[in-house]
C-alpha positions as CSV (number, residue, x, y, z in Angstrom):
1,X,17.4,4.6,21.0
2,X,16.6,8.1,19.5
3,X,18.8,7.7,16.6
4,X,18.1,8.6,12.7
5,X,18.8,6.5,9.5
6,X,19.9,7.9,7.1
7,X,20.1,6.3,3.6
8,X,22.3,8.2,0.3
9,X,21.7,6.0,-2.9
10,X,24.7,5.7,-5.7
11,X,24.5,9.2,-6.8
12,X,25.3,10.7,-3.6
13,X,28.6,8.7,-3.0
14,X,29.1,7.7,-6.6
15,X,33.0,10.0,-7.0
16,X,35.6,11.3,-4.2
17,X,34.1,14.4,-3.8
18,X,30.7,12.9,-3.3
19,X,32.0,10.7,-0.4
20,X,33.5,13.9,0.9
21,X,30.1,15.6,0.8
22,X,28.3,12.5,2.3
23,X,31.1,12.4,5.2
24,X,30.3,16.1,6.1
25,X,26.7,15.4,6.2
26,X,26.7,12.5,8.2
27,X,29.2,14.1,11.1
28,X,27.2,16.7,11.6
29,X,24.3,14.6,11.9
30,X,24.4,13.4,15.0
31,X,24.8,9.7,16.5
32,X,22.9,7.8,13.4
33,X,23.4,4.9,11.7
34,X,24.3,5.2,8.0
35,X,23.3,3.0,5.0
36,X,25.2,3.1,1.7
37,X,24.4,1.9,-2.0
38,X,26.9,1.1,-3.9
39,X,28.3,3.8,-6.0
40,X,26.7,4.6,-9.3
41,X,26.9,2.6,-12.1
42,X,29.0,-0.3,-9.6
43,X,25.9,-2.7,-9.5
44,X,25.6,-2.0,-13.4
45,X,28.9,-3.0,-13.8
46,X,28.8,-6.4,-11.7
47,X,25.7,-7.4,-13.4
48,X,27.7,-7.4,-16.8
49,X,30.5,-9.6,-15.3
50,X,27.8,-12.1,-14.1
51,X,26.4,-11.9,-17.5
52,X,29.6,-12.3,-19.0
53,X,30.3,-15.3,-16.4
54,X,26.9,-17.2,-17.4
55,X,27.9,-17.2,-21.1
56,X,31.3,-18.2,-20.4
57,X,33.2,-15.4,-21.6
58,X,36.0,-14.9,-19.0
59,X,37.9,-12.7,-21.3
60,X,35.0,-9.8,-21.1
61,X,34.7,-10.4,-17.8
62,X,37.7,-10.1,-16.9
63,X,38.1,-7.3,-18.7
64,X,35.3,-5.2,-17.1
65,X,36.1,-6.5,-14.3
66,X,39.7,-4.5,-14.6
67,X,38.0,-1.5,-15.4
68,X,36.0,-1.2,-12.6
69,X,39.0,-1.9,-10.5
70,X,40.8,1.1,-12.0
71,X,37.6,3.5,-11.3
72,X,37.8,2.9,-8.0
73,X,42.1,2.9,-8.0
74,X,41.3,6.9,-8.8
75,X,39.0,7.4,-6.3
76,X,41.2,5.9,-3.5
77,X,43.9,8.1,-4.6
78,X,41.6,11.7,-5.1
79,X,40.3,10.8,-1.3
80,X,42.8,9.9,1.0
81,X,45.9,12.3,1.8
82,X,47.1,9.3,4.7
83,X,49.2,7.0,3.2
84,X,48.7,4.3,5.5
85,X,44.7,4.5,5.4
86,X,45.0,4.5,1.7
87,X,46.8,1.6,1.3
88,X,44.6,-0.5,4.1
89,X,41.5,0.3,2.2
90,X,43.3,-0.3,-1.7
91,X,44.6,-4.0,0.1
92,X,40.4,-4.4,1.1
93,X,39.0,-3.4,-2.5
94,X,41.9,-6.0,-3.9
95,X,40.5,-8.6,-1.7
96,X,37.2,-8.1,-3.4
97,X,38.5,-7.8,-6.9
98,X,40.8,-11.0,-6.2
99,X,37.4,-13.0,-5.1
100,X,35.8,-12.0,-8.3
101,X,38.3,-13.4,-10.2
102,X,38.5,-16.4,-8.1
103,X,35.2,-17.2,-9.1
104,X,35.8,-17.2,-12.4
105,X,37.8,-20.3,-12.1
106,X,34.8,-22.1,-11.6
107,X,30.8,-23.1,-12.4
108,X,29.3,-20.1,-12.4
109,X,25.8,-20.0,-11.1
110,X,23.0,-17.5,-9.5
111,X,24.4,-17.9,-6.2
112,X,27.9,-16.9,-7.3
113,X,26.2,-14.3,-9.0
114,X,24.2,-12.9,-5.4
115,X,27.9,-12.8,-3.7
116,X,29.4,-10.6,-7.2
117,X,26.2,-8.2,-6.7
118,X,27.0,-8.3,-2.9
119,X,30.4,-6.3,-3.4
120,X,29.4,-2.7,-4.5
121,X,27.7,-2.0,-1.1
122,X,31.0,-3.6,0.9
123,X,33.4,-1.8,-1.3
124,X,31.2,1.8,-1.2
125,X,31.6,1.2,2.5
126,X,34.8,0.5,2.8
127,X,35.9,3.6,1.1
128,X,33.0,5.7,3.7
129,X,34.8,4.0,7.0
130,X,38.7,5.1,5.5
131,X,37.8,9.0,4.7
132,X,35.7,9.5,8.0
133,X,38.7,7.9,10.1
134,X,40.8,10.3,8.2
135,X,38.3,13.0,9.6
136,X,38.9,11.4,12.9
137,X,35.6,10.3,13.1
138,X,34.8,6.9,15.0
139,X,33.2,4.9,12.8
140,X,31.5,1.7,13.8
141,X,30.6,-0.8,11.0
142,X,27.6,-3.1,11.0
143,X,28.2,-5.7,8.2
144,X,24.6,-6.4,6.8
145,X,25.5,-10.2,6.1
146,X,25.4,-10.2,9.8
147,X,22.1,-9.1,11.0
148,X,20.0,-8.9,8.0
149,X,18.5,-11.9,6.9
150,X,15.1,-12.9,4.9
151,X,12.4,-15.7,6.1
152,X,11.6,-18.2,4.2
153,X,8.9,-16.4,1.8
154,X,11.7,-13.7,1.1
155,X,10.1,-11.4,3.5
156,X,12.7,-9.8,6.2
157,X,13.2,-12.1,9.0
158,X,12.2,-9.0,11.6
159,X,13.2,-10.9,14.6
160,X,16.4,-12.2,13.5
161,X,17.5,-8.5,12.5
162,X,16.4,-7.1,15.4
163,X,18.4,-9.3,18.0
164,X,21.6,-9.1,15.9
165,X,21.6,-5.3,15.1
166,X,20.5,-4.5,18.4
167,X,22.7,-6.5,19.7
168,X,26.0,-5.1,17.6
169,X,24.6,-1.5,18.3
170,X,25.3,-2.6,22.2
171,X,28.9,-4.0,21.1
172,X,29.8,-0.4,19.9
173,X,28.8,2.0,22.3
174,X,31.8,4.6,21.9
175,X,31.8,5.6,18.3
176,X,30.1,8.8,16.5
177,X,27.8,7.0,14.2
178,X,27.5,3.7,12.5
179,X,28.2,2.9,9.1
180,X,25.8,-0.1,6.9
181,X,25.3,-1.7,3.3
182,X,22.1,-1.5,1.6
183,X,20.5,-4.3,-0.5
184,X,22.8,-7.1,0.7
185,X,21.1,-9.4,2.7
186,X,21.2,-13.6,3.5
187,X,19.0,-15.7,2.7
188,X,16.5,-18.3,5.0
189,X,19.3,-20.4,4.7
190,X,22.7,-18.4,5.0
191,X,23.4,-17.6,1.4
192,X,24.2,-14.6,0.1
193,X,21.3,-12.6,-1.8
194,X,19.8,-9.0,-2.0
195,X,16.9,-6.8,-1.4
196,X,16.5,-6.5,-5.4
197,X,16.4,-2.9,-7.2
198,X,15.3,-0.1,-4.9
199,X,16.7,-2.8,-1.8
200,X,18.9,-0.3,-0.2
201,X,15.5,2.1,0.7
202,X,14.2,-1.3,1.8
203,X,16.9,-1.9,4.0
204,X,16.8,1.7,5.7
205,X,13.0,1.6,6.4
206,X,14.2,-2.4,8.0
207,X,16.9,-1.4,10.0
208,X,14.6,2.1,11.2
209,X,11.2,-0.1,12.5
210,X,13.6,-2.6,14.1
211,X,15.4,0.2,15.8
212,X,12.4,2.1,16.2
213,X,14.3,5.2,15.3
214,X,12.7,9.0,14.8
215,X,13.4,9.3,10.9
216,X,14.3,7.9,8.3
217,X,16.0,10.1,5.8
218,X,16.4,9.3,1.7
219,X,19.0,10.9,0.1
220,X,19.1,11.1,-2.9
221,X,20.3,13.9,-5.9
222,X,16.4,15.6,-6.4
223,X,15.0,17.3,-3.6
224,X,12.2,15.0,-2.8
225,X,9.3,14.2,-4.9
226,X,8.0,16.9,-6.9
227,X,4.5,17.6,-8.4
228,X,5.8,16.0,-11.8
229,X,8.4,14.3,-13.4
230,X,11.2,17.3,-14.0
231,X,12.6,15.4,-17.0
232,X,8.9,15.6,-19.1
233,X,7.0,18.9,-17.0
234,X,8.4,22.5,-16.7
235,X,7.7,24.3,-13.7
236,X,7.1,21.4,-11.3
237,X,7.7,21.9,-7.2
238,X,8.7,19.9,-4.4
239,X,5.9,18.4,-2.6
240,X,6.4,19.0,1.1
241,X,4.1,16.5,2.9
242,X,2.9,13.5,1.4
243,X,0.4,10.5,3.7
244,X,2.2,7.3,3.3
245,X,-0.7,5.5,1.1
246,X,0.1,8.9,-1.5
247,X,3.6,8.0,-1.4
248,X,3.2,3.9,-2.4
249,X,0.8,5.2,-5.2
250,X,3.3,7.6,-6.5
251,X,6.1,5.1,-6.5
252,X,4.3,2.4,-8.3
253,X,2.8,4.6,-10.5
254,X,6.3,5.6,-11.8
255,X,8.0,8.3,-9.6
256,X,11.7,6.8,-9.6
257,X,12.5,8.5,-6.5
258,X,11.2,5.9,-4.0
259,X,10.7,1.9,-4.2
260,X,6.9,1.0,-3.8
261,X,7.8,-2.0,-1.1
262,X,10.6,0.3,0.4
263,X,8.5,2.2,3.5
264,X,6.2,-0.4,4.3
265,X,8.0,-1.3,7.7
266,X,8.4,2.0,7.9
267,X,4.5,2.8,7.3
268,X,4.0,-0.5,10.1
269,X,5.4,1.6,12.9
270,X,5.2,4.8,12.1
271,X,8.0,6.2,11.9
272,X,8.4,9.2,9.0
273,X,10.6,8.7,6.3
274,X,12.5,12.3,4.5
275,X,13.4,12.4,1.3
276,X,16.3,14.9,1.1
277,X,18.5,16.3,-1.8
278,X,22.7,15.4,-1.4
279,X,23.7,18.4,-3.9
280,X,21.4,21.2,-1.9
281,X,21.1,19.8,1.9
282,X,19.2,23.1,2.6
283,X,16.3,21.9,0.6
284,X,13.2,20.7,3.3
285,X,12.2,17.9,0.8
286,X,9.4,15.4,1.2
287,X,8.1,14.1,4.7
288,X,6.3,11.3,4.3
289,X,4.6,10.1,7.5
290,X,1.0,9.1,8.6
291,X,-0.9,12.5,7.7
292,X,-4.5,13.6,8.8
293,X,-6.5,13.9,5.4
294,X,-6.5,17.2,3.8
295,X,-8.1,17.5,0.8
296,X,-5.3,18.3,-2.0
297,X,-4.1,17.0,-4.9
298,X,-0.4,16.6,-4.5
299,X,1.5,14.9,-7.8
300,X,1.0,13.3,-11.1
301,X,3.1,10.1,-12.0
302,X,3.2,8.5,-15.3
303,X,4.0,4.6,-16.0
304,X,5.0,3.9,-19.5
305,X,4.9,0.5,-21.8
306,X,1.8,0.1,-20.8
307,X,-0.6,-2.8,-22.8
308,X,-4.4,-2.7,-22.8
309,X,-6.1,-5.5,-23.4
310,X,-9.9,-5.7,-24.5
311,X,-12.2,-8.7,-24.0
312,X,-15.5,-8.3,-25.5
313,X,-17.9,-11.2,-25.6
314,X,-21.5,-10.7,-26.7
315,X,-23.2,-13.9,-25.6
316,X,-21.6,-13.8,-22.0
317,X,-22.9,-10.6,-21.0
318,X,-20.7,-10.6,-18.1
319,X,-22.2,-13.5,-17.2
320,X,-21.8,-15.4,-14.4
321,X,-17.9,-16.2,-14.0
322,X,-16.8,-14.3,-17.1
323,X,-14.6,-12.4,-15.0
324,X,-13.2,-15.1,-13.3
325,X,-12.1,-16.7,-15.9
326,X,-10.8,-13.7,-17.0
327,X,-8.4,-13.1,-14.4
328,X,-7.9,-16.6,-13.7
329,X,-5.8,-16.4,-16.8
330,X,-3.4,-13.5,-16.0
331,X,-2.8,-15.1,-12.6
332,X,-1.7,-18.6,-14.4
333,X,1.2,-16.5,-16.1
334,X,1.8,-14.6,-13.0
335,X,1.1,-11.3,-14.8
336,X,-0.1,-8.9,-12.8
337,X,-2.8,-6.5,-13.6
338,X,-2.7,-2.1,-13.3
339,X,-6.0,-0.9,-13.9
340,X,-9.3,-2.4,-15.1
341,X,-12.8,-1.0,-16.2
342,X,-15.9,-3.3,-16.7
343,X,-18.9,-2.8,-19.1
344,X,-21.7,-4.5,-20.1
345,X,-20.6,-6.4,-22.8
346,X,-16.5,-6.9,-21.8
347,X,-13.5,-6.1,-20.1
348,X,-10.8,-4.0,-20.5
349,X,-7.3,-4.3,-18.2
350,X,-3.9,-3.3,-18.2
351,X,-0.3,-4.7,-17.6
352,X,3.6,-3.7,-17.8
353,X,4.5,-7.5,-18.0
354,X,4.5,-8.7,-21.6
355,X,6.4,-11.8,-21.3
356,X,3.3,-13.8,-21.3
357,X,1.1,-11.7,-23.6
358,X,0.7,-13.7,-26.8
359,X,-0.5,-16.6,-24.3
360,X,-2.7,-15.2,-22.4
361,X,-4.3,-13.4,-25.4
362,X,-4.7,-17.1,-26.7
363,X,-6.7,-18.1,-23.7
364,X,-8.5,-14.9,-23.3
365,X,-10.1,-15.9,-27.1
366,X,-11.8,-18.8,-25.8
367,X,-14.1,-16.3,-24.0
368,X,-14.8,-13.3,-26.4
369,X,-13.2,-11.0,-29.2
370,X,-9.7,-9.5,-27.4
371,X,-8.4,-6.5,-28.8
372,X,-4.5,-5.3,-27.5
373,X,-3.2,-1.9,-27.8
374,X,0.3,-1.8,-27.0
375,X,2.7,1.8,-26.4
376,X,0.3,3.1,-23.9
377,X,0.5,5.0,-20.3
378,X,-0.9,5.3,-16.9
379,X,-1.0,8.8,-15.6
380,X,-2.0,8.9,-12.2
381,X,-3.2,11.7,-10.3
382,X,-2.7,11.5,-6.5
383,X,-3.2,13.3,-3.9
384,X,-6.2,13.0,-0.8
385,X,-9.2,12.3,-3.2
386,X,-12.4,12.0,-1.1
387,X,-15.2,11.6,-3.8
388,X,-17.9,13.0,-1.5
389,X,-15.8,15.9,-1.1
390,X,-16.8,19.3,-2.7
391,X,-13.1,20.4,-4.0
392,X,-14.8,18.3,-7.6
393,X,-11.3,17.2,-8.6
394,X,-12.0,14.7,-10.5
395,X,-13.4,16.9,-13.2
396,X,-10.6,18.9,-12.9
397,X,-8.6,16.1,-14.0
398,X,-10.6,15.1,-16.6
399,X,-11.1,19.0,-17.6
400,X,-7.3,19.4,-17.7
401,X,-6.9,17.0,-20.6
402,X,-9.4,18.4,-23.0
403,X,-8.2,17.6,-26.4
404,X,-6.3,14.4,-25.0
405,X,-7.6,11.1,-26.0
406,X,-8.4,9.2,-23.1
407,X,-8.6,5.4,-23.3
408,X,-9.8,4.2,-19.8
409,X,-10.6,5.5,-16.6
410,X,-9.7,4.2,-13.2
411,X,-11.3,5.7,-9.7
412,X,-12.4,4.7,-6.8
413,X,-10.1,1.7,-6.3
414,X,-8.6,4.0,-3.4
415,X,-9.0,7.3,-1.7
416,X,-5.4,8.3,-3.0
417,X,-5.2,8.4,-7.1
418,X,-7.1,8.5,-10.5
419,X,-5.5,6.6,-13.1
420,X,-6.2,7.5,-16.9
421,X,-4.3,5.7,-19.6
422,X,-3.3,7.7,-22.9
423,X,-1.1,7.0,-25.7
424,X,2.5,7.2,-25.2
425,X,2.9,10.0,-28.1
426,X,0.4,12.2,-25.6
427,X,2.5,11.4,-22.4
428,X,4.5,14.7,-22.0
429,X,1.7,16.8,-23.2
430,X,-0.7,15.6,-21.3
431,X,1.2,15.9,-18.3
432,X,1.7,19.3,-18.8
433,X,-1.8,20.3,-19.2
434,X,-2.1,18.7,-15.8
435,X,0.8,20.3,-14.2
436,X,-0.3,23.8,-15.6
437,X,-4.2,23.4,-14.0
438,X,-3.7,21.3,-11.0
439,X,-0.8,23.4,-9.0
């Protein structure tokens, strides 16, 4: 099957004229199979009803519920000029509104919530299928309730999806393209669920290894991942070529552009993923794909609300254990761990997850003096960072940030990034300065 995926996020069909723009891109494409997100701010919006729903408020839900309805009442109206494809589509958004509200009726709980969060994908979908059969396009949909599905452990059920979609491709032989949701998924045991946040990447780089297709293509509304984070650093580029291992780093480490789990079945089987850029489909964007090594740095990400925590103990020494015991203790609260750096007499660490903090700092006392500095960040410098190499980048780094106070230093943990956490008042400067030497 030498077909593409191609993904567009909630941005890139999130009004009419978006979906008209995503329509032209996707006929001229070729025979592909398309995966939408629901539009912008849609999932936001169901997530407020469900939490409206928990607390028992069916007045606000209700209500929100009835604005949404009318967002999308305007965008049926701005995109179809055929009356009768109009009105089909409007009766198939009702039928999700009406099923909403049905729920309301009774006990509200997280499954009901899983089929409310279901509906911006179906209804983003719906509204794709009517305007490219008004462009006389043939359109075959692939209902992702149908095919994809997650094991037991939550992990995609890679046999089950790959009998049904293949065989639903096979049912469909005559149309242009195919049309899918994102991020809605079943669970082990039929129910209803979803790929969480960033699931609709998730579900592209899925449905590509199982269909073992050329490319998989991102769109989304930046033209692939750039040396920096445009919002904080002037002057930053697209990167054009990034080695899959560079791109994971990049994504944990804070670059909103890509989910870290997202290409990992695509990684598997080696197909390349593309990010690309909805408002300028000219731009060449990001290929991400298994690279030879070549020596460069290629972007800095930053993570913020970062804590550092200190555990200093004098009569352990790092003694035998001490660190097991440390870590022992962030695994008990499920609290997982960003960067460390040992010393002689302690331990220093980092996490994003609070929630557990004052406990863990509770247990942590019973083996030394622990010290927490909260408001901090993780820059991370990545890019193809052999240390017996002679390009001596990791004084560059460090040389970039003169005049920066630099807490803690993390290298070596892989061949792809050197972490350094700062405060979060020397974030956007300190990006900057690396920006302006690195590139």
């Amino acid at each position: 099957m030498h077909m593409k995926v191609l993904k567009f996020g909630g941005t890139s069909v999130g009004s009419a004229e978006r979906i008209r723009n995503v329509a032209r891109l996707v006929t001229d494409a070729g025979r592909n199979v398309v995966v939408l997100s629901a539009m912008s701010g849609t999932t936001n919006t169901l997530v407020e009803i469900s939490d409206y729903l928990h607390k028992k408020n069916i007045p606000g839900a209700q209500e929100t519920l009835n604005s949404l309805r009318s967002k999308y009442d305007a965008v049926v109206e701005e995109l179809y000029d055929n009356a009768e494809i109009a009105e089909r589509v409007s009766h198939e958004l009702e039928r999700t509104f009406s099923f909403i509200s049905h729920l309301m009726e009774n006990e509200f709980t997280h499954a009901e919530e899983k089929e409310v969060l279901a509906r911006g994908e179906l209804m983003s979908t719906a509204l794709m299928q009517g305007y490219l059969e008004q462009c006389g396009v043939r359109c075959g949909m692939l209902p992702a309730l149908d095919y994809m599905r997650t094991a037991q452990g939550g992990e995609p059920d890679i046999r089950y999806i790959t009998t049904h979609l293949r065989r639903m491709i096979d049912l469909e032989p005559d149309v242009d393209l195919w049309l899918t949701q994102g991020y809605i998924c079943r669970n082990a045991y039929g129910e209803v669920n979803n790929l969480r946040r960033g699931g609709s990447d998730y579900s592209a780089s899925i449905i590509g290894a199982v269909l073992n297709a050329e490319e998989i293509q991102i769109w989304t509304d930046i033209d692939g991942m750039h040396t920096g984070d445009p919002r904080f650093v002037e002057n930053t580029r697209p990167v054009s070529n990034l080695h899959f291992e560079e791109a994971a780093e990049l994504a944990y480490f804070g670059a909103k552009i890509l989910h870290p789990t997202c290409v990992l079945p695509a990684k598997l089987h080696n197909i390349p993923v593309r990010l690309l850029n909805t408002m300028d489909p000219s731009a060449p964007g990001t290929l991400i794909a298994n690279f030879p090594p070549d020596g460069t740095i290629k972007a800095v990400a930053a993570k913020d609300d970062i804590t550092a925590i200190k555990i200093k103990s004098g009569r352990m020494l790092l003694a035998y254990g001490f660190l097991y015991k440390v870590f022992e203790t962030f695994d008990k609260y499920n609290t997982a761990i960003d960067m460390m750096a040992t010393s002689e007499v302690g331990v220093s660490v980092t996490v994003d997850n609070t929630e557990h903090l004052a406990d863990i700092v509770d247990e942590l006392k019973n083996f030394g003096t622990v010290t927490v500095e909260s408001d901090m960040v993780i820059i991370c410098v990545v890019g193809d960072l052999e240390w017996d190499d002679s390009s001596d980048f990791q004084a560059r780094t460090l040389d970039a940030l003169r005049g920066v106070p630099v807490r803690m230093i993390s290298y070596g943990g892989s061949n792809y990034n050197i972490s350094v956490l700062v405060r979060a008042a020397d974030k956007v400067r300190a990006l900057n300065m690396l920006n302006q030497h690195l590139f």
